[in-house]
N, C-alpha and C positions, 0 to 999 in steps of 0.2 A: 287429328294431327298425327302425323307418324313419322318419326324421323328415321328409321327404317321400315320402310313400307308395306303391307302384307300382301300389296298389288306387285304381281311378278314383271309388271312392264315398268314399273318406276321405283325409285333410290329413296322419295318422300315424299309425302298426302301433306298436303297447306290448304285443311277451310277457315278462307279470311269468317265465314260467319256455318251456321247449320240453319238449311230452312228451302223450302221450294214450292212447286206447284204444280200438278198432273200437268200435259203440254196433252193438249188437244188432240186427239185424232192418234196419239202415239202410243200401239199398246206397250212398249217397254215400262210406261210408267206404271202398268195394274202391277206387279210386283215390285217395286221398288225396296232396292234394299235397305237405302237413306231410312226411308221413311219408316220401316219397318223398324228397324236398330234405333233408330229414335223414340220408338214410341215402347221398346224395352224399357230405356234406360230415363225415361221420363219427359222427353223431348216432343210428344208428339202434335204438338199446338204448335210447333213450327211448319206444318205443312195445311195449306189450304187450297182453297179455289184459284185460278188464274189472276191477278190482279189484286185482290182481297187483299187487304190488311191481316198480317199476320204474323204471329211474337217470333222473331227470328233470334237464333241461341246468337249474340254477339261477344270476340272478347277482348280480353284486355290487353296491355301494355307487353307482360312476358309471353306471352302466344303468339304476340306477332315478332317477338325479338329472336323467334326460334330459326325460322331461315335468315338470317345473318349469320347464326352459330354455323348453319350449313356452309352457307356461302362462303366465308373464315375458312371450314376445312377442305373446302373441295379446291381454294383456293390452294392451300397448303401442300394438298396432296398433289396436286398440279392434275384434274380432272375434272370434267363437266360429269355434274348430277343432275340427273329429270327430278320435277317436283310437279305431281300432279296437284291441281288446284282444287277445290272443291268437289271435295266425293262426297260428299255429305249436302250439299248444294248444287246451283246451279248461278255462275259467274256471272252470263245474262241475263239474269231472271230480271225483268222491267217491273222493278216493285223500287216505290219513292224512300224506302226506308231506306233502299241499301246505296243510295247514291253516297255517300258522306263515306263508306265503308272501302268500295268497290275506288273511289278517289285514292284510298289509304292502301292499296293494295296495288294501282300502277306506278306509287313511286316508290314499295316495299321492291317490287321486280325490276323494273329501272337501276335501283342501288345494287341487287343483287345478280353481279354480271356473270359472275361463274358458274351459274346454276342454268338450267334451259326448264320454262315455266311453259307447264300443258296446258291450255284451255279446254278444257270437253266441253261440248255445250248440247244440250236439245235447241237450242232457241239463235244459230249462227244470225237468223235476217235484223237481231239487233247489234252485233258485235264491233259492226264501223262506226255506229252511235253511240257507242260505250266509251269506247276506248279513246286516248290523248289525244287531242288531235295531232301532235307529233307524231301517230301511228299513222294516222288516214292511208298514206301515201305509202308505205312503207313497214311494218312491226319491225320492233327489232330484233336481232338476228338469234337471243335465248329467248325468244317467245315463239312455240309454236300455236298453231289454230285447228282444234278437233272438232268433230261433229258425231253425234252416236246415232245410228243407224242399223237399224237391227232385223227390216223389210224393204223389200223392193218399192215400194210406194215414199217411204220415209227416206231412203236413198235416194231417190228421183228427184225429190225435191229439198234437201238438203245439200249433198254433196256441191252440185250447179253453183249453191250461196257459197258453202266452203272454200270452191275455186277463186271466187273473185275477192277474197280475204290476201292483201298482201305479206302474207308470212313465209317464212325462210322454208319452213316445215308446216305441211296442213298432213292432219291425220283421220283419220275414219277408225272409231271403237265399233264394229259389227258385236256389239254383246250387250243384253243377251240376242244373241243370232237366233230368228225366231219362224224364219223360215229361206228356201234356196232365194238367193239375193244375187244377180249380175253386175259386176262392175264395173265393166269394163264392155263395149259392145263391138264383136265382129266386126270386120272389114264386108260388106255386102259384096264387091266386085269378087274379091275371091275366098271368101268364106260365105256362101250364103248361110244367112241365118235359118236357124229351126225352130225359133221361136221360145220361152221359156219354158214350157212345159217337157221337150225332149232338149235339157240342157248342152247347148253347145261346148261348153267345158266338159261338161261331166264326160262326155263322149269324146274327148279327145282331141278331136274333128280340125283341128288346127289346120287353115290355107296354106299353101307354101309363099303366101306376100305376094303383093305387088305393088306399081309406083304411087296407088291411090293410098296404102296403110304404110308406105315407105320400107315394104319389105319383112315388115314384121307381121302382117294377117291380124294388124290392131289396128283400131283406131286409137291414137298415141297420146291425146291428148286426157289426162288421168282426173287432173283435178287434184289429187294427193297425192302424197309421198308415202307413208305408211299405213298399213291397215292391220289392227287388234282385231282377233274375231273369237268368242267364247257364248259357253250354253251358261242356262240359268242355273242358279245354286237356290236354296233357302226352299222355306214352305209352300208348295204348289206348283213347284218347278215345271217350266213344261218343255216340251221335248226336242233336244238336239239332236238331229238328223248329220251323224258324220258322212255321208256323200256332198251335202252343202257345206263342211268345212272343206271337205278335199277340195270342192270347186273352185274355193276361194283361195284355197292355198296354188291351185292351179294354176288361176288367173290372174295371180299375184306374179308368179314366178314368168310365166307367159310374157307380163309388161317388165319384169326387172325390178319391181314396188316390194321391197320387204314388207314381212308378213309374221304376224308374231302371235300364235297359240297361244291362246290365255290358260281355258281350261274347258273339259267339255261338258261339266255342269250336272248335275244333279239327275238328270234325268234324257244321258245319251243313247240315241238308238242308232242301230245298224244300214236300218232302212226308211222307209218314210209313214211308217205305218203309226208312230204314237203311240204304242200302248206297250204293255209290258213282252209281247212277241216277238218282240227286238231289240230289247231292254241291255245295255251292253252293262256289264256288272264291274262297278271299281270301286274299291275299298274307302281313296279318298271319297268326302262327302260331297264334295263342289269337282271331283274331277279334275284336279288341278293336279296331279301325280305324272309326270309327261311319262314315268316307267311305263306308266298302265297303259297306255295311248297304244293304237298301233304307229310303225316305225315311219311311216308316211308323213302323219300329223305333228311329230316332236320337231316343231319348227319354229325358232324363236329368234327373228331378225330383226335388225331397229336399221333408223334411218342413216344413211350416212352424212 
């Protein structure tokens, strides 16, 4: 819980519970920080295998009464607050326990209209099955719908579900950013593609448009509105390639999608090489110092 948040993209952290499960195929979760931090402070039997029965941290009556105190002042102060939802969890995690819980948290955010409630999720392909069926057709308008995505393979087949989430705001966490990730794909008529490996962004290489990308040398259709992209922090960090952030900052501004620098993580390099021959040196420990960044990367936009 954080009612001032120590996540630079949101105002408050709300986990209705603590507890989750490796997501198959996804290496974001080998470092997991949840899980780590939990298993500090005693928590670490709340994470298990997919599916598994297993002791999730649940809490009580003043825990959940915390975002109403929010929603009261944001009300007051006459402004909208983000409140990222379960950083400590995962909101669709499809475990029988947490149905009673995840019930008690769509009409905690329902009541709480001044606020705009994030979903990050690994697991978007159950989110239409989760949610009220007053949602199906429609979320409403302070509930956005995120997906984390942190490779090109895990992008591919994510983002696509993202899209068909009817939310006001769908957003894309790229962290930890784990390798160059496209997301956007050239216009073929007049931008031919180069393929991933000599990145189309990275080079610049921008079409001058035509009727088929509507003028923009995009193909328009995004799938989201915002996109987070940050390197890993914590024990084992492994290596953020700042050309794949520029890309993405690139490719952002390209389509008009804000784009918001988290941090460039524990272990950023210059070039693509991973090891300490590229090793960019910053004081902070997570990277999260935008001083230190070069002037390019200090980029911290939200959605409109």
């Amino acid at each position: 819980m954080g009612e001032n948040s120590k996540i630079s993209w949101t105002d408050h952290t709300f986990n209705p519970w603590w507890g989750c499960a490796p997501v198959v195929g996804d290496p974001a979760c080998a470092h997991c920080y949840a899980r780590m931090f939990a298993k500090r402070v005693g928590f670490g039997h709340c994470w298990g295998v997919e599916g598994g029965v297993r002791g999730f941290r649940l809490f009580g009556d003043k825990h959940w009464d915390q975002p109403r105190k929010w929603n009261q002042k944001a009300a007051k102060d006459g402004v909208r607050r983000r409140v990222f939802v379960a950083s400590m969890a995962d909101v669709f995690d499809d475990n029988p326990i947490l149905h009673a819980e995840r019930k008690r948290l769509w009409k905690l955010i329902e009541e709480c209209t001044n606020l705009d409630w994030l979903l990050l999720t690994k697991r978007p392909q159950n989110a239409q099955a989760m949610v009220p069926s007053s949602w199906i057709d429609e979320w409403p308008e302070h509930v956005w719908s995120g997906v984390t995505a942190g490779t090109q393979a895990i992008a591919d087949e994510r983002i696509p579900i993202l899209a068909s989430i009817p939310a006001r705001v769908r957003f894309v966490s790229a962290e930890p950013l784990l390798e160059r990730v496209e997301f956007f794909q050239p216009c073929p008529t007049c931008c031919p593609p180069k393929g991933r490996a000599e990145s189309f962004w990275e080079m610049g290489s921008l079409g001058a448009g035509c009727t088929d990308c509507m003028n923009t040398g995009l193909d328009m259709p995004t799938g989201f509105d915002w996109l987070i992209v940050g390197g890993e922090s914590g024990p084992g960090a492994r290596h953020f390639g700042l050309p794949w952030a520029r890309s993405i900052v690139r490719q952002c501004q390209s389509v008009g999608i804000p784009v918001f620098v988290k941090q460039l993580g524990a272990f950023a390099t210059d070039w693509n090489h991973g090891d300490d021959r590229d090793r960019v040196k910053l004081r902070h420990r997570s990277g999260a110092d935008p001083a230190e960044w070069p002037e390019d990367l200090r980029v911290r936009e939200y959605p409109r």
